[in-house]
Kinemage of the C-alpha trace (Angstrom):
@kinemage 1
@onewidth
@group {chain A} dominant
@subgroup {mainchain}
@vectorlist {calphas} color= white
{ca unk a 1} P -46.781 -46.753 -48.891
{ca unk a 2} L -47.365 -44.767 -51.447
{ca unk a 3} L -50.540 -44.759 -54.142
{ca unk a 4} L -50.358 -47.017 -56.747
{ca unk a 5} L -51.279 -44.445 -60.137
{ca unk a 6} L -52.714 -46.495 -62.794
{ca unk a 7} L -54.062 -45.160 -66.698
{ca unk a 8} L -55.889 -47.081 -69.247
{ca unk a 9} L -55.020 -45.606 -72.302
{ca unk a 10} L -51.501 -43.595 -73.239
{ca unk a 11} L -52.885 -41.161 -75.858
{ca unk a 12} L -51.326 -37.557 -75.568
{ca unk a 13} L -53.218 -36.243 -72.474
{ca unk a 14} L -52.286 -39.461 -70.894
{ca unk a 15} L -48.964 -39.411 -71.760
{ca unk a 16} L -48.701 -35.535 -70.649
{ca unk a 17} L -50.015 -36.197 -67.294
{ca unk a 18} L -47.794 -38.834 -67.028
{ca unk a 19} L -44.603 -36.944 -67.707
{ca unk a 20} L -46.037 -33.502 -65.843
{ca unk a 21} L -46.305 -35.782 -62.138
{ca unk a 22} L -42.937 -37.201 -63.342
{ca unk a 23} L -40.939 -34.618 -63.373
{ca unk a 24} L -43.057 -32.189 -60.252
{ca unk a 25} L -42.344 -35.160 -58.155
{ca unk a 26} L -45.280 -36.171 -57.447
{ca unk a 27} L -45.429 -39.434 -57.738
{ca unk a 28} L -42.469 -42.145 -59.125
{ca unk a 29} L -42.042 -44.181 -62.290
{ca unk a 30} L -42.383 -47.584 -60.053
{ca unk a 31} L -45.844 -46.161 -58.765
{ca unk a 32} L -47.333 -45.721 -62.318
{ca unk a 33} L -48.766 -48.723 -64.367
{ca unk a 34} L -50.136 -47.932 -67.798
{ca unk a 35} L -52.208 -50.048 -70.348
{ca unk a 36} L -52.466 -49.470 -74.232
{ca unk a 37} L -53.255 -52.410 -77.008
{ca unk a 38} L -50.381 -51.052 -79.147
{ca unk a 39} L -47.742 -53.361 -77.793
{ca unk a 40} L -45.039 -51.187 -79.437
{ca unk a 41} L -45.933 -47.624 -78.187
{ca unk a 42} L -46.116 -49.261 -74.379
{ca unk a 43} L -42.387 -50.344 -75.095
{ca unk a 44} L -41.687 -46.682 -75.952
{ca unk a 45} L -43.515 -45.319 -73.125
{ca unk a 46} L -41.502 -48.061 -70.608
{ca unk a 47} L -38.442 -46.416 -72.509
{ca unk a 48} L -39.453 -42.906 -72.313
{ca unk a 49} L -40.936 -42.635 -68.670
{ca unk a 50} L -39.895 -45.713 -66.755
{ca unk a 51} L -43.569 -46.663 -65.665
{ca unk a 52} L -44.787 -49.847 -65.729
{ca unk a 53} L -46.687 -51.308 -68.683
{ca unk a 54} L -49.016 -53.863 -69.861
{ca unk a 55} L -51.306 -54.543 -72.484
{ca unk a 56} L -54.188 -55.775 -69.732
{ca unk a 57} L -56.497 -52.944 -68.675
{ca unk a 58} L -58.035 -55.468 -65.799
{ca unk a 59} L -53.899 -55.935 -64.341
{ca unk a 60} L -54.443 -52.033 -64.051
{ca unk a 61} L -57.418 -51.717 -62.353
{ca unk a 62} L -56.515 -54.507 -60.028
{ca unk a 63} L -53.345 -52.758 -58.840
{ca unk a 64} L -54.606 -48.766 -59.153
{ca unk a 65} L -55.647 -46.814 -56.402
{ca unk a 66} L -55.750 -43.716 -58.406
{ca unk a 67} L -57.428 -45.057 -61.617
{ca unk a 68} L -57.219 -42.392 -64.665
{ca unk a 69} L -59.663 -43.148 -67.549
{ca unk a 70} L -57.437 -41.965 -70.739
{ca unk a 71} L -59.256 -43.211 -73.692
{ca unk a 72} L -61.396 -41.827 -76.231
{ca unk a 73} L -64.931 -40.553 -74.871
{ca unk a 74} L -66.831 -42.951 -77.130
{ca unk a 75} L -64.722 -46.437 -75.143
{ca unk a 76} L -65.588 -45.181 -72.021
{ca unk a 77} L -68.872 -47.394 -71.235
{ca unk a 78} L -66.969 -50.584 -72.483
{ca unk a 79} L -63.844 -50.315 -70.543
{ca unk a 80} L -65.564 -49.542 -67.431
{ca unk a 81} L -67.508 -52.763 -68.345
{ca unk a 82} L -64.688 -54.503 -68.671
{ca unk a 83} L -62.647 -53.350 -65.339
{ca unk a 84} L -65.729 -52.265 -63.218
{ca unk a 85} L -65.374 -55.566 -61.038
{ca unk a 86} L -61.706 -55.677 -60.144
{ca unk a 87} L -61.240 -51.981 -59.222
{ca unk a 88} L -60.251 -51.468 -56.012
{ca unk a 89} L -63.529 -50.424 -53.424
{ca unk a 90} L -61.765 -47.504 -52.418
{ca unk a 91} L -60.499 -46.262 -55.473
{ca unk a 92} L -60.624 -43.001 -57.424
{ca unk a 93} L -61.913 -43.506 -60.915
{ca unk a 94} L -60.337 -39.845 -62.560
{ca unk a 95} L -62.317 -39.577 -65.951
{ca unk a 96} L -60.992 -36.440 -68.081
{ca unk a 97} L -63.000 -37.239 -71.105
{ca unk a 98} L -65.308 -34.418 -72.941
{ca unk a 99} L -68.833 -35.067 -72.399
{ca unk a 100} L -68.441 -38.100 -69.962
{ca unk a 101} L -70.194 -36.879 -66.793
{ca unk a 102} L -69.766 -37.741 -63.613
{ca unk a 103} L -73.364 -39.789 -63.327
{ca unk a 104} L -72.263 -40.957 -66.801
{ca unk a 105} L -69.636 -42.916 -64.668
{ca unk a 106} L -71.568 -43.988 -61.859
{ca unk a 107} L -74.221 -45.345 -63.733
{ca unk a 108} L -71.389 -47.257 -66.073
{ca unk a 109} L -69.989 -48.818 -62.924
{ca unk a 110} L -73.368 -49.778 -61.190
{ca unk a 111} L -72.449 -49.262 -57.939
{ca unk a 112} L -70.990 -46.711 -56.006
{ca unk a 113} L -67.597 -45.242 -56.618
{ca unk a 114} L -65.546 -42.426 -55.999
{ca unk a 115} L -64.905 -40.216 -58.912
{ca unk a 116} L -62.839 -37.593 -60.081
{ca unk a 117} L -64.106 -35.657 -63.229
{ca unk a 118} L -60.765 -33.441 -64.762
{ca unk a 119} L -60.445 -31.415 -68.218
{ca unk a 120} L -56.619 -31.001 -67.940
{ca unk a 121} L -54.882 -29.629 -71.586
{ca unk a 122} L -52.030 -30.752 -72.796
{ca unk a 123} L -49.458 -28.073 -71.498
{ca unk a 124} L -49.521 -29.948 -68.822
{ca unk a 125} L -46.751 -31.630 -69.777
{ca unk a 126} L -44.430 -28.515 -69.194
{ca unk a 127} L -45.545 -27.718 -66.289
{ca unk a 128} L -47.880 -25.153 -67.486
{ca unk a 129} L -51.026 -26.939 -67.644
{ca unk a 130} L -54.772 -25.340 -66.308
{ca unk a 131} L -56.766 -28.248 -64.985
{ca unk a 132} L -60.709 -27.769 -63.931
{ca unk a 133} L -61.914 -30.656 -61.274
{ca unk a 134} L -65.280 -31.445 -59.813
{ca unk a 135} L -65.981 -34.534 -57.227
{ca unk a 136} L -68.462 -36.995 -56.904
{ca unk a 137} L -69.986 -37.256 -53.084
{ca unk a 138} L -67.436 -39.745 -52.194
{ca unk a 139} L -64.364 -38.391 -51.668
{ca unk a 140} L -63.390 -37.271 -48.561
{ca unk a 141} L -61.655 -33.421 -47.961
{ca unk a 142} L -58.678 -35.379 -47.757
{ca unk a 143} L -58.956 -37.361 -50.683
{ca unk a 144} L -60.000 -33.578 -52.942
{ca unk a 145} L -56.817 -31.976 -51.619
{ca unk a 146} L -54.656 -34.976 -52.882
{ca unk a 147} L -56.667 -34.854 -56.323
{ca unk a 148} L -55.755 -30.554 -56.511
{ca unk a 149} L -52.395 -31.654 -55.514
{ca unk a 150} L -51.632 -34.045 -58.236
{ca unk a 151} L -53.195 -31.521 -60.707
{ca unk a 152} L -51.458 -28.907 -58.926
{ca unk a 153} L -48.173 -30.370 -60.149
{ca unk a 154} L -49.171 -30.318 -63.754
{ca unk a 155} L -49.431 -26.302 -63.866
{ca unk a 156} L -52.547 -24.706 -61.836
{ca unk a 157} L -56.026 -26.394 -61.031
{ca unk a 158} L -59.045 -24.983 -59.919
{ca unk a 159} L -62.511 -27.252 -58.333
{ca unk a 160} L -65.311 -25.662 -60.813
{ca unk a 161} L -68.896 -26.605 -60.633
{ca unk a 162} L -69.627 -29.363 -63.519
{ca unk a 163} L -72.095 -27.478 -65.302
{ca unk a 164} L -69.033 -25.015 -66.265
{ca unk a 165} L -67.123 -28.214 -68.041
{ca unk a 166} L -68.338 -27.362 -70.961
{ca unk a 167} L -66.912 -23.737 -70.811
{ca unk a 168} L -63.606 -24.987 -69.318
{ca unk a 169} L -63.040 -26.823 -72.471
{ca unk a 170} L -63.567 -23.538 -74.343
{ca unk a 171} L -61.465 -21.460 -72.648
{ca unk a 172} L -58.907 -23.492 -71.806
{ca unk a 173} L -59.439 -27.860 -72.845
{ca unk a 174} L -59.160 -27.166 -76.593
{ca unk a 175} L -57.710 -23.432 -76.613
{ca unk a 176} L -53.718 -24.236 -77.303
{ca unk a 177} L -54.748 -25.584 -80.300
{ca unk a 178} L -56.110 -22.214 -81.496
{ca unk a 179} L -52.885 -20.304 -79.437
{ca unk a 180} L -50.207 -22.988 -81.437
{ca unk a 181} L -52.123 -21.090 -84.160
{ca unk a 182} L -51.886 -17.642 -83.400
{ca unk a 183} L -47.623 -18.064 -82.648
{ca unk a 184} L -48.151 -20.032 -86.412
{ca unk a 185} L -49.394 -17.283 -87.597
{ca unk a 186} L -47.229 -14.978 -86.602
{ca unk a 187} L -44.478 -16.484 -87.526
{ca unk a 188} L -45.502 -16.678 -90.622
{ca unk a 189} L -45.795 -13.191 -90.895
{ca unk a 190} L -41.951 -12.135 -89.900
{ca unk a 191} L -40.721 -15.526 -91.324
{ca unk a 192} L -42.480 -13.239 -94.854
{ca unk a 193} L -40.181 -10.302 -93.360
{ca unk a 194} L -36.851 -12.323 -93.408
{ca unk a 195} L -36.607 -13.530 -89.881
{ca unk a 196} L -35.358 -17.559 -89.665
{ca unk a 197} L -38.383 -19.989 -88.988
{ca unk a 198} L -37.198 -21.398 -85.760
{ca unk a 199} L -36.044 -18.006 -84.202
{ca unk a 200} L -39.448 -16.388 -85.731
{ca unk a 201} L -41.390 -19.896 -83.727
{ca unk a 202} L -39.205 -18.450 -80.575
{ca unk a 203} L -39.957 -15.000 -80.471
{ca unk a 204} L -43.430 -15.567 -81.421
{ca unk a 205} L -44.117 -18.321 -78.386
{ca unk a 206} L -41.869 -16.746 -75.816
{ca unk a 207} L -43.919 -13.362 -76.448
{ca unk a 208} L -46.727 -15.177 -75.892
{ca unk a 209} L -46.202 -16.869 -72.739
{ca unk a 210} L -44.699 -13.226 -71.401
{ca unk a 211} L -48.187 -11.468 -72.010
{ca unk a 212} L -49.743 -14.398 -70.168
{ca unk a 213} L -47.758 -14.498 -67.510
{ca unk a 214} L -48.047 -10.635 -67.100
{ca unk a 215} L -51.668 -11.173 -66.847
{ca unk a 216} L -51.499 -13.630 -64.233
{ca unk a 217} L -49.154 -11.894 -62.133
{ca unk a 218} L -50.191 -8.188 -62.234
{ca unk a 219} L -53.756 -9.003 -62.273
{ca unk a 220} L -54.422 -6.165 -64.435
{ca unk a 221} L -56.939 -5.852 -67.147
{ca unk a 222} L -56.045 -7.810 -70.568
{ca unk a 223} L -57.662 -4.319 -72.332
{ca unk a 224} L -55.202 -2.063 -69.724
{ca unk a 225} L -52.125 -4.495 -70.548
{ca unk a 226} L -52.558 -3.936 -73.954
{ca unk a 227} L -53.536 -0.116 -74.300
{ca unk a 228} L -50.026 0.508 -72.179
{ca unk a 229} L -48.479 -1.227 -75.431
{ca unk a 230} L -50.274 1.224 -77.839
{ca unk a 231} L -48.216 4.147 -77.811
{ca unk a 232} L -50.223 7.384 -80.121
{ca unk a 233} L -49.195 6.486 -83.847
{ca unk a 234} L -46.912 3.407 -83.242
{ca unk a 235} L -46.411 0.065 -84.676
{ca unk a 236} L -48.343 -1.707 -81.669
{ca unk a 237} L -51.740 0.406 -82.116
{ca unk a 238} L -51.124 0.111 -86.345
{ca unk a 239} L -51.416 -3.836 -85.534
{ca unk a 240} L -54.054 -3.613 -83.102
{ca unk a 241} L -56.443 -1.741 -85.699
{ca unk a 242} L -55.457 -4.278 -88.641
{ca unk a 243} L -56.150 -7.263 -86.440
{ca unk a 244} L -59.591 -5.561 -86.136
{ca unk a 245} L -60.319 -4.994 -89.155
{ca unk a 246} L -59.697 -8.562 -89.737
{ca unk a 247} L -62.096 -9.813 -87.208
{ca unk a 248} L -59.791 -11.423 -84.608
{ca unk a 249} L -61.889 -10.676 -81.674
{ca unk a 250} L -64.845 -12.118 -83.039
{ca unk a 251} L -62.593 -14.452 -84.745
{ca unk a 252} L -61.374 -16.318 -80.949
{ca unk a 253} L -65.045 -15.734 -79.846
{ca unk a 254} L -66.577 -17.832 -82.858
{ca unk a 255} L -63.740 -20.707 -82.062
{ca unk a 256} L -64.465 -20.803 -78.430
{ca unk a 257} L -68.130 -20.934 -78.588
{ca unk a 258} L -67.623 -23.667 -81.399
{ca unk a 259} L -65.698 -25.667 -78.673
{ca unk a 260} L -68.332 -25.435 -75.924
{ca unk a 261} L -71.061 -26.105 -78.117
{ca unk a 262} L -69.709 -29.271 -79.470
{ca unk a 263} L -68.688 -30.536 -75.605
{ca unk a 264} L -72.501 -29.644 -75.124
{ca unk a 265} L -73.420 -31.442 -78.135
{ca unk a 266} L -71.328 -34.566 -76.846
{ca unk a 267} L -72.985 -34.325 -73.207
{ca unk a 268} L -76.210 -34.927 -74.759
């Protein structure tokens, strides 16, 4: 019999974990039950995904054995207040909030229970996702390998020692929203040279996800990768120095560190 998946909350993380052990096969629409007070967007996700929905986070916890925590970071103590005594005794609570800790959870709960604590990002939903995960004491070896499996199927995961959450959601939590910015950008800047905005969006985002893939795969240097680029006088090294000039290293560094010091500021 397989594991009943259930989610309080359908916000976009929740709905891209959703579709990302959809479509990997990990688990099937019948074995996923979702909650959400908007009535009308749990109609669209029945239509979209095929899961099951209701508008009663207790009918969720009752039912999950693999209970995902998808709301905001600030609900977090009242929902669990509100489920905590129908959840299954053997369940896994899987919270992927910023700056909910694991003890956060236990102590929430008030009695033991096994938890999962995940900072997935939203490419998940393509596949593509990078997921960091760190267990309570109460899973067993078993029960970890299913939770890097399911993860697994959204892209890559990786078990990280909780005090490096906070840098996890630098680096890699928050980041596409400062990559969607950098294929923006550059757009933007042949879309100015006369190139069509959706080809310019193409080029831009498949040349991204090339270079990243290259670093992945040869596991060479990000600096050697891009000095084999820089031919002597060319276009590549005339960009490189301009996006100097402008600051771009320090630029991403700023953002990041921005990132982990508000998930710090959150944990506290």
């Amino acid at each position: 019999m397989e594991k009943m998946i259930g989610f309080i909350g359908m916000g976009n993380m929740g709905q891209a974990i959703v579709k990302g052990i959809l479509e990997a096969g990990f688990t099937t629409a019948e074995n996923v039950i979702a909650s959400r007070r908007n009535v009308d967007l749990l109609q669209e996700l029945h239509a979209d995904f095929g899961i099951r929905v209701t508008g009663d986070n207790k009918e969720v916890a009752r039912e999950a054995d693999i209970l995902f925590l998808a709301v905001k970071p600030h609900l977090y103590d009242s929902v669990i207040k509100e489920v905590r005594d129908v959840v299954k005794a053997e369940a896994i609570i899987v919270n992927i909030a910023a700056g909910v800790s694991l003890s956060d959870i236990a102590e929430s709960f008030g009695k033991p229970v096994k938890v999962v604590r995940a900072m997935p990002n939203t490419p998940a939903a393509v596949g593509e996702g990078m997921v960091a995960l760190c267990f309570s004491e109460g899973l067993s070896k078993d029960e970890q390998e299913e939770m890097v499996a399911l993860f697994g199927s959204l892209g890559k995961a990786e078990i990280v020692e909780e005090r490096l959450f906070d840098a996890v959601i630098g680096v890699s939590g928050s980041s596409p929203a400062l990559l969607f910015m950098v294929i923006e950008a550059m757009a933007d800047a042949v879309v100015k040279a006369g190139m069509p905005r959706a080809q310019a969006y193409q080029f831009a985002a498949q040349a991204m996800l090339g270079s990243a893939k290259m670093v992945l795969e040869s596991g060479a240097h990000p600096g050697a990768l891009k000095d084999a680029v820089c031919s002597p006088g060319g276009t590549t090294i005339e960009m490189v120095v301009k996006a100097e000039e402008a600051g771009l290293r320090n630029a991403v560094i700023q953002a990041v560190e921005a990132a982990v010091a508000k998930s710090i500021e959150m944990n506290g």
